[in-house]
C-alpha angles and dihedrals in degrees: 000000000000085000093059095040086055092043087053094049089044092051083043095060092047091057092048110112111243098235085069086043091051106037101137095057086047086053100057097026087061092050096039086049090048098043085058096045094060091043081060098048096043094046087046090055097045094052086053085055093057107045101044085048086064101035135264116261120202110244120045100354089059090043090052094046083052098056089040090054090050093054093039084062090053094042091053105031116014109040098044084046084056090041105047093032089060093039098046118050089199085067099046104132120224133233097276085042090049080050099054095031087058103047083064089044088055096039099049119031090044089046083060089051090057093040092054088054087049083057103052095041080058089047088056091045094060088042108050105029106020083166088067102034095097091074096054086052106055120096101242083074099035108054090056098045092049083053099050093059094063098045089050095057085040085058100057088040082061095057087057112059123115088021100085127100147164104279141191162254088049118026097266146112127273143147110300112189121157092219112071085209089050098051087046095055095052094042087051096048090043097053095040097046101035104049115356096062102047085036084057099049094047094058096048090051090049102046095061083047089065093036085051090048086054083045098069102040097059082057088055091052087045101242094119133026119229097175126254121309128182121250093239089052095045095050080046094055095036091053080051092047094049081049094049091041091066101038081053087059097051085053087061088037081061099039091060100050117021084055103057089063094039090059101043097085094039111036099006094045099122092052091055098051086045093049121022106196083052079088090045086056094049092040083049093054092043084060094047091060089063096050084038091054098044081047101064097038082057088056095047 
């Protein structure tokens, strides 16, 4: 008899869900994600705040107030949604609440991803043809490329509607499809398309940006010759290179924590079935990059 009723209580413990096995590391996952959260939120609008009190200029300010707002909108909405909706199972959302909740998931978060390419390819503009750059900065071009990011990233919410579930193996929303090609399919296009192209281009952007910054000042030091500049163009391009430095910098700051995430259900697949918080870590440090970002723009 005592056999049995330890078999039963065995077979008891294994049933139970791992958000109640691992309750500590839910615990503390939950505070530290919404702690971040609010440090993002705060810094964002503070940044707003900044940059509308001194007045908005059309070209990369507006650019940069486009990709804040955009975070801000993560950092406030869509993170603590994620958070209290996983914590609290009397806010568990249901399947037609997974539906509407991940459209927004999909359109904003990936809009900022577009809005934060717009911006480096402006960065390159200013960089690497200063004489053209006027063009890139009025609002007749503007207006339409800024709009274009966020139809872009509504586009590819759209593609997902009626194909979002509960999922495990934490209370959340994710992709439920009935078909495993399928699912693979959405979670692959989203990911490629959503993040790892504009990532991509970012980077790229960003990368002859820094090679152009070395660039320079091995001309300063006279090991290469660049050709003569005047003073007033060269303060012009090096306020532009300290501009395009940090925002070098919150590209590496990207690239370390929205990837990790990306790649758990693809390439890290088999440590997160073997150990479940391993997701809450990566999803902690996702959330770090935006408090990180706003951070730094705050420093700056």
């Amino acid at each position: 008899m005592n056999q049995n009723l330890s078999g039963n209580f065995s077979l008891n413990i294994t049933k139970l869900p791992v958000w109640i096995i691992y309750s500590d590391a839910f615990a503390v996952w939950t505070t530290l994600s919404l702690a971040f959260s609010v440090i993002s939120t705060l810094a964002s609008l503070l940044l707003l705040f900044a940059i509308f009190h001194r007045g908005i200029r059309w070209g990369s300010q507006m650019l940069i107030a486009n990709v804040i707002v955009l975070e801000a909108l993560v950092s406030a909405v869509i993170l603590p949604t994620a958070v209290l909706t996983s914590y609290f199972p009397s806010l568990r959302l249901t399947a037609a609440g997974c539906d509407y909740y991940y459209f927004f998931v999909v359109w904003i978060p990936h809009g900022a991803q577009y809005a934060s390419l717009l911006l480096a390819v402006n960065r390159v503009n200013a960089i690497f043809c200063p004489h053209r750059y006027g063009q890139w900065r009025n609002r007749r071009f503007l207006v339409p490329v800024v709009a274009l990011c966020w139809i872009i990233s509504f586009s590819l919410a759209c593609g997902y509607v009626g194909k979002i579930g509960a999922t495990g193996p934490w209370p959340s929303c994710g992709i439920s499809v009935t078909s495993p090609s399928e699912q693979l399919f959405l979670s692959v296009f989203l990911t490629v398309f959503g993040l790892y192209i504009p990532l991509a281009g970012t980077c790229l952007c960003y990368l002859a940006i820094f090679c152009s910054g070395i660039w320079r000042r091995l001309s300063r030091c006279g090991i290469v010759n660049t050709g003569v500049t005047s003073n007033g163009v060269e303060n012009v391009q090096q306020k532009r290179q300290i501009i395009a430095n940090v925002l070098v910098v919150s590209c590496a700051v990207s690239l370390l924590c929205y990837l990790p995430l990306c790649l758990a259900y693809s390439v890290l697949l088999r440590v997160v079935i073997q150990y479940p918080p391993a997701i809450l870590w990566m999803r902690l440090v996702y959330y770090m990059g935006y408090a990180g970002n706003s951070l730094k723009e705050v420093c700056r």
